[in-house]
N, CA, C and O atoms as a GROMACS GRO file, in nm:
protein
  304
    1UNK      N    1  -2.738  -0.143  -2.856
    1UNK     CA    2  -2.713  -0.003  -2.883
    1UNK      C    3  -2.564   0.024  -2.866
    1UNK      O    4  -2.511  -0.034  -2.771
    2UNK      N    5  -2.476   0.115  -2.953
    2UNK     CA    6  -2.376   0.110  -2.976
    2UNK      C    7  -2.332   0.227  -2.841
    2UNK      O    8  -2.436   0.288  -2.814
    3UNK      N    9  -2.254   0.259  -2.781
    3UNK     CA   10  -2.224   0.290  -2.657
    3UNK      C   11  -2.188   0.451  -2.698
    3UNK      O   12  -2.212   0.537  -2.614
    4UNK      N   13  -2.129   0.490  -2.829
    4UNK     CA   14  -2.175   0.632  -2.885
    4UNK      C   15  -2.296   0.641  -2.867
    4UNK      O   16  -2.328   0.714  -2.773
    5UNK      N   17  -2.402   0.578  -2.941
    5UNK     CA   18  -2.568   0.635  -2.938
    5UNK      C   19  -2.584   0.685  -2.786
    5UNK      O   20  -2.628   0.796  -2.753
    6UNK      N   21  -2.528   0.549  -2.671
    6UNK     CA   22  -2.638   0.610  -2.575
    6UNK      C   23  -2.536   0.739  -2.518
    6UNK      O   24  -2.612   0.826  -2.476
    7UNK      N   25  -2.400   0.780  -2.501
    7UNK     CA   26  -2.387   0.882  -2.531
    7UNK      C   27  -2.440   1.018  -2.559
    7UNK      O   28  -2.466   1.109  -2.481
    8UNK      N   29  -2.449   1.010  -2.709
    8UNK     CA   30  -2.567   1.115  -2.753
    8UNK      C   31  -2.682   1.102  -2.686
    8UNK      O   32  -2.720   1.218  -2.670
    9UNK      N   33  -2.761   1.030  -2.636
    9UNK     CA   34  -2.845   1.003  -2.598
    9UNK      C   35  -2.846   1.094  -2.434
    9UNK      O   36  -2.930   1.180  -2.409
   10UNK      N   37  -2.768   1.064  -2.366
   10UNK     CA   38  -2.694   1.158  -2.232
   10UNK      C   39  -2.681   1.321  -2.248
   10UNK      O   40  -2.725   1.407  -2.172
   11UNK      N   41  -2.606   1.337  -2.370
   11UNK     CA   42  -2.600   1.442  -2.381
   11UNK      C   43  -2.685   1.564  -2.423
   11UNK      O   44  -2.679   1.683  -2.395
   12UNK      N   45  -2.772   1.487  -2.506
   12UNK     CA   46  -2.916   1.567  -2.566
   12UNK      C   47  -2.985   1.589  -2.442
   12UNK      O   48  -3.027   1.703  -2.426
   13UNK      N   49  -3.013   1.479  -2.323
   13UNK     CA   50  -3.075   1.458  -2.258
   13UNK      C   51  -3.024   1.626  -2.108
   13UNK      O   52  -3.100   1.706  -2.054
   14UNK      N   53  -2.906   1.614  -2.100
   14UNK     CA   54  -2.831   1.746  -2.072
   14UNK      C   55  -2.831   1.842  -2.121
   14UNK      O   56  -2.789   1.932  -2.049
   15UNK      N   57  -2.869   1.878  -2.244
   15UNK     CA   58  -2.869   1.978  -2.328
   15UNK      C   59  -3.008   2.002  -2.294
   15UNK      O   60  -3.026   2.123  -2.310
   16UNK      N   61  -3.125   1.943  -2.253
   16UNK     CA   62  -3.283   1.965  -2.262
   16UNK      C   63  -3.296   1.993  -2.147
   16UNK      O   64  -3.384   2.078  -2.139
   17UNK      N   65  -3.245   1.963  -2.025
   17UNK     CA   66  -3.234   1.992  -1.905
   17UNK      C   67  -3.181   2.144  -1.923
   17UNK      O   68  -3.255   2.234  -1.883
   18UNK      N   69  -3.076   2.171  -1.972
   18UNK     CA   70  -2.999   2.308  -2.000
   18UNK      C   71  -3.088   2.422  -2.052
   18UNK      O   72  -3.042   2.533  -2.079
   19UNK      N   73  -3.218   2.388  -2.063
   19UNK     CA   74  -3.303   2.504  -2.081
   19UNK      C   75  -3.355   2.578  -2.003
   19UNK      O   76  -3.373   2.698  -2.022
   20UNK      N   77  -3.391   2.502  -1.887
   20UNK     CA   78  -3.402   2.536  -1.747
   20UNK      C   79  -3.319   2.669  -1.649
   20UNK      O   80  -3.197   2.651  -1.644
   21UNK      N   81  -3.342   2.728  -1.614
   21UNK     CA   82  -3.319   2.810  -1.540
   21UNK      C   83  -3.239   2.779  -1.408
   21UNK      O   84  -3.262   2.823  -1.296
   22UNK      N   85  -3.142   2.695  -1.449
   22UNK     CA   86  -3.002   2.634  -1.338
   22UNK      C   87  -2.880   2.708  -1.275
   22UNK      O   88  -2.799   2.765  -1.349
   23UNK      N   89  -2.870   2.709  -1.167
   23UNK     CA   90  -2.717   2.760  -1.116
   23UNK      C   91  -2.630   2.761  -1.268
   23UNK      O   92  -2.664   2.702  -1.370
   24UNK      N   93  -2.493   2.856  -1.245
   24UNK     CA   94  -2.425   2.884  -1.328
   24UNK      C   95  -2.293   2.748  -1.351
   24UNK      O   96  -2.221   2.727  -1.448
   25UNK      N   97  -2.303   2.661  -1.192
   25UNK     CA   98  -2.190   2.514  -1.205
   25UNK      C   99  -2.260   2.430  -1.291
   25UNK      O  100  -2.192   2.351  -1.358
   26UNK      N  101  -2.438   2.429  -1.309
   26UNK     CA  102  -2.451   2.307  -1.411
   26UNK      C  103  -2.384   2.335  -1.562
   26UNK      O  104  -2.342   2.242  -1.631
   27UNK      N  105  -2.382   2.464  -1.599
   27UNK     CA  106  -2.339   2.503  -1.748
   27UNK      C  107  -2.215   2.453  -1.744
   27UNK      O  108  -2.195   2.367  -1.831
   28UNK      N  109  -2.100   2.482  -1.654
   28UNK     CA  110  -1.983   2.408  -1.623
   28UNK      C  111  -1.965   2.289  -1.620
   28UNK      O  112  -1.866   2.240  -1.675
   29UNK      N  113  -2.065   2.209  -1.550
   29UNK     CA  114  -2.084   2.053  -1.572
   29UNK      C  115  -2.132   2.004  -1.728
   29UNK      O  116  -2.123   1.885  -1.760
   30UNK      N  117  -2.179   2.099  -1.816
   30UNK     CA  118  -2.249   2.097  -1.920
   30UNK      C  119  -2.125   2.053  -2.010
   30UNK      O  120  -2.107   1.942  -2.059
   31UNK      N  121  -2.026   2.191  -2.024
   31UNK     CA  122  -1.918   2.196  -2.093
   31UNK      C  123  -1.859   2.102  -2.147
   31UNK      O  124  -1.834   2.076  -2.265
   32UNK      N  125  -1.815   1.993  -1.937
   32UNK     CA  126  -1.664   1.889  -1.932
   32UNK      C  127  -1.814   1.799  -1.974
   32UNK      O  128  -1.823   1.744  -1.864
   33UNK      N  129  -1.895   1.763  -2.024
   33UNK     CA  130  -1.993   1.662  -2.018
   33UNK      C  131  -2.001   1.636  -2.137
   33UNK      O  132  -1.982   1.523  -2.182
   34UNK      N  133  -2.050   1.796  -2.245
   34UNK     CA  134  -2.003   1.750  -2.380
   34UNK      C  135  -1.891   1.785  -2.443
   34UNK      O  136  -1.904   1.794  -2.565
   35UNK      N  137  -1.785   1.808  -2.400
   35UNK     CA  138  -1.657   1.829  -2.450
   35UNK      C  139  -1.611   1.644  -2.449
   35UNK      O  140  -1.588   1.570  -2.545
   36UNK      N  141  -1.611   1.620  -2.329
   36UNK     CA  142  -1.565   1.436  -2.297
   36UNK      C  143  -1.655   1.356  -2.332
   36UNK      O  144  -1.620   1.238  -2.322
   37UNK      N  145  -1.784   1.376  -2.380
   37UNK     CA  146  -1.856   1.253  -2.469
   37UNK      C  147  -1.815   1.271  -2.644
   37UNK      O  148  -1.815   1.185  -2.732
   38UNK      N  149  -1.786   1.401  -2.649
   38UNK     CA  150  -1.776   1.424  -2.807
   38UNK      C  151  -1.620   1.358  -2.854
   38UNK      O  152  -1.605   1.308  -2.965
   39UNK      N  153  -1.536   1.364  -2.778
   39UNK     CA  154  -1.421   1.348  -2.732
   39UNK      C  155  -1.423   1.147  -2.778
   39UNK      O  156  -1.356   1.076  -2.853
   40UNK      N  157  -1.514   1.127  -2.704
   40UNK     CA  158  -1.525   1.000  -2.694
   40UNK      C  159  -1.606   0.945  -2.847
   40UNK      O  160  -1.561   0.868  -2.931
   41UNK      N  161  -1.683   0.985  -2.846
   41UNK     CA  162  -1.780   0.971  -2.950
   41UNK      C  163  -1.669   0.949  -3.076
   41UNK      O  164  -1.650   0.838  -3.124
   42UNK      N  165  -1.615   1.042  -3.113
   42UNK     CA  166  -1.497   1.086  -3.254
   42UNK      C  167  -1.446   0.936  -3.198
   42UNK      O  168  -1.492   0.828  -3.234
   43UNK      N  169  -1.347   0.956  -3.108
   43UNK     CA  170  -1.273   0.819  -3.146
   43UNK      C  171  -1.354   0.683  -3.123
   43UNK      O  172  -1.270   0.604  -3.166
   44UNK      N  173  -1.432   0.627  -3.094
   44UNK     CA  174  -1.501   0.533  -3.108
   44UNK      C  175  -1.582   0.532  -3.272
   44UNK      O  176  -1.564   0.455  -3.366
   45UNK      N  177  -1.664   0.638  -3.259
   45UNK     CA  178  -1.644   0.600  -3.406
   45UNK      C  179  -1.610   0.578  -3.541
   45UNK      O  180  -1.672   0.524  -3.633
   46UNK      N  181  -1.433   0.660  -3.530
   46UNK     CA  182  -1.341   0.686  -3.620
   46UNK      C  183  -1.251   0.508  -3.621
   46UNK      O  184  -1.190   0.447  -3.709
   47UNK      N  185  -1.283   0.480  -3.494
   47UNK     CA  186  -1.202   0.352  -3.511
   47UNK      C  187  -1.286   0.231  -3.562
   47UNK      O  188  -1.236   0.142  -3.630
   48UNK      N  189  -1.455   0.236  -3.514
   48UNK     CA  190  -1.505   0.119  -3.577
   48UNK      C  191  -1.530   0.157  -3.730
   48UNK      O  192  -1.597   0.079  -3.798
   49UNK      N  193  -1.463   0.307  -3.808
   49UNK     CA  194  -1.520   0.332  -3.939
   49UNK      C  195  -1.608   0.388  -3.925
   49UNK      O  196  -1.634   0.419  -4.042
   50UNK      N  197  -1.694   0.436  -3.859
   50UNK     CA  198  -1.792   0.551  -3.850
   50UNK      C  199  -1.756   0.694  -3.856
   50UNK      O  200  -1.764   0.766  -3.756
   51UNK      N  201  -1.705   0.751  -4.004
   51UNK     CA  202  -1.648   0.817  -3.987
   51UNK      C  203  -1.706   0.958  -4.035
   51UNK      O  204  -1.639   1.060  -4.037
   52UNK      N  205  -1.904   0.946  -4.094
   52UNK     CA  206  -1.926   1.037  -4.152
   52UNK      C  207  -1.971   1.154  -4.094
   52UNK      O  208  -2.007   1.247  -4.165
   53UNK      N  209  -1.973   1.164  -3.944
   53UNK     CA  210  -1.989   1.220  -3.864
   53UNK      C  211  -1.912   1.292  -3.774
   53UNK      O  212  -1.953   1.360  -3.680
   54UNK      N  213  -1.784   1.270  -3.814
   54UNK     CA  214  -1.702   1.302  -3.719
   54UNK      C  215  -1.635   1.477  -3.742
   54UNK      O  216  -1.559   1.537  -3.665
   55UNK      N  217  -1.680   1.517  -3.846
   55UNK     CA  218  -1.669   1.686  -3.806
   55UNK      C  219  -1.766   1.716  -3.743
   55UNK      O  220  -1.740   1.763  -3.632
   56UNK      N  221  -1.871   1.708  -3.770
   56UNK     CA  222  -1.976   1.776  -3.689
   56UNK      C  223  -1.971   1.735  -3.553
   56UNK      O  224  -2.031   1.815  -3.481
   57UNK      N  225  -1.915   1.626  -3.483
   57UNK     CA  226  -1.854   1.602  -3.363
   57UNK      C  227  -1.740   1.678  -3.321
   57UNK      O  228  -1.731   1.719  -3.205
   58UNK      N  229  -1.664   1.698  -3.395
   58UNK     CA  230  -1.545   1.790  -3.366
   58UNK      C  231  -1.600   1.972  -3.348
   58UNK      O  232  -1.571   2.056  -3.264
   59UNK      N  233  -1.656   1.974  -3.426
   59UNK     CA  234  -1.744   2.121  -3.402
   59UNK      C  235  -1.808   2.160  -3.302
   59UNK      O  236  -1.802   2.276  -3.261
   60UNK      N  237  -1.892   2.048  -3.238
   60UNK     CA  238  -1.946   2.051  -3.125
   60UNK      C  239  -1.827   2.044  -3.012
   60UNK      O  240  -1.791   2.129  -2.931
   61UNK      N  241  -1.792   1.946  -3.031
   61UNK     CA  242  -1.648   1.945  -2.911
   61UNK      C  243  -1.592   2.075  -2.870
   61UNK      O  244  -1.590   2.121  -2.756
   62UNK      N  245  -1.541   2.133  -2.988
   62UNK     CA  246  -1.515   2.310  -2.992
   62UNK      C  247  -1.573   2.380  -2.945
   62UNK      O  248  -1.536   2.462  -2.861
   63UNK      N  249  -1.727   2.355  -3.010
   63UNK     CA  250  -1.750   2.491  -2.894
   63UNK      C  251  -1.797   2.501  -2.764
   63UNK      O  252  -1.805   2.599  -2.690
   64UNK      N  253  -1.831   2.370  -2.745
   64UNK     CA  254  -1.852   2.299  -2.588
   64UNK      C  255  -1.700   2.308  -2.492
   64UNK      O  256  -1.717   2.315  -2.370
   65UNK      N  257  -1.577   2.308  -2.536
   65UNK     CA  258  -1.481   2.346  -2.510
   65UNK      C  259  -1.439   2.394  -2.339
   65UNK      O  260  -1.401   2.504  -2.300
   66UNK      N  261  -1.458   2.287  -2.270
   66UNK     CA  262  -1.401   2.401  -2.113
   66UNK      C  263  -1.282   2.514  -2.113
   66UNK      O  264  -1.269   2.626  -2.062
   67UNK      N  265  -1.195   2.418  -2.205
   67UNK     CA  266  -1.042   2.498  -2.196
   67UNK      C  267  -1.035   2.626  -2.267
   67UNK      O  268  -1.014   2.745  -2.244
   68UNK      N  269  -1.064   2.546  -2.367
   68UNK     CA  270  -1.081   2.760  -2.387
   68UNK      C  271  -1.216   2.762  -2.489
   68UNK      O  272  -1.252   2.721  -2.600
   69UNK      N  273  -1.275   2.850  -2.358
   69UNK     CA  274  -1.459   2.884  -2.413
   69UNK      C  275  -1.437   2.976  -2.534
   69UNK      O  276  -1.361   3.066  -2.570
   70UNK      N  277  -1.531   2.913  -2.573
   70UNK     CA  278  -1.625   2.991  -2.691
   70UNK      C  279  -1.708   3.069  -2.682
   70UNK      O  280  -1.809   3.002  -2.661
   71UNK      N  281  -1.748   3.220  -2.684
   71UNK     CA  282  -1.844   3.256  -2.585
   71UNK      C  283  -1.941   3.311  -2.738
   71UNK      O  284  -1.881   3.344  -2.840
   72UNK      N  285  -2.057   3.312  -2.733
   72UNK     CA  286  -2.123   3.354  -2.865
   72UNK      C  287  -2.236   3.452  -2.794
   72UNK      O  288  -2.316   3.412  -2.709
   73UNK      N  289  -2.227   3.589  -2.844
   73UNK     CA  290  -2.338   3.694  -2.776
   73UNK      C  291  -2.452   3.664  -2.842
   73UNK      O  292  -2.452   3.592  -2.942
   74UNK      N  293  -2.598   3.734  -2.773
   74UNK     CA  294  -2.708   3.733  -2.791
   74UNK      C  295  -2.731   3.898  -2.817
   74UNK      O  296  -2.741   3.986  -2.731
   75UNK      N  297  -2.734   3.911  -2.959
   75UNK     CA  298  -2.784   4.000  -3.044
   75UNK      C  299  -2.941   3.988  -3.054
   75UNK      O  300  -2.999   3.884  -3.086
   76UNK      N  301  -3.002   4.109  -3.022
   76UNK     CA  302  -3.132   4.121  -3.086
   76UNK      C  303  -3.160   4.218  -3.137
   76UNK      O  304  -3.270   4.229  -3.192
   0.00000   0.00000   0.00000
C-alpha cells in the first residue's frame, strides 16, 4: 500500500470519528491532521506522477487550513 493511501486512510478514519460529539481541541487536532496529510499527500503524489488528484487535494488542504480558517455557516 502506497503510504498516501494509508494516509487517506487516517484521515477518513478522523473525519468519522469527527462526527461524534468531541471537545472543541479534537477539531483543532482535526485541522493540523488534515491540512499536513493533504500537504503530504500532493507532494508524494505529484512526484511519483500521480497527478490526477491533486486539486481536489489542494481544496481539501484549504479548507482544512489551521492558518487561516475557513469557517462555512449552517443555514437552514
Amino acid at each position: 500500500m502506497y503510504s498516501s493511501q494509508i494516509g487517506r486512510v487516517c484521515i477518513g478514519i478522523l473525519m468519522l470519528i469527527g462526527i461524534l460529539d468531541l471537545p472543541y481541541g479534537y477539531y483543532s487536532f482535526l485541522r493540523w491532521a488534515v491540512f499536513l496529510c493533504m500537504i503530504f499527500i500532493v507532494v508524494v503524489d505529484s512526484s511519483k506522477g500521480f497527478g490526477n488528484l491533486t486539486i481536489p487535494h489542494v481544496i481539501i488542504g484549504l479548507l482544512f487550513n489551521p492558518l487561516f480558517p475557513v469557517f462555512l455557516d449552517k443555514s437552514y
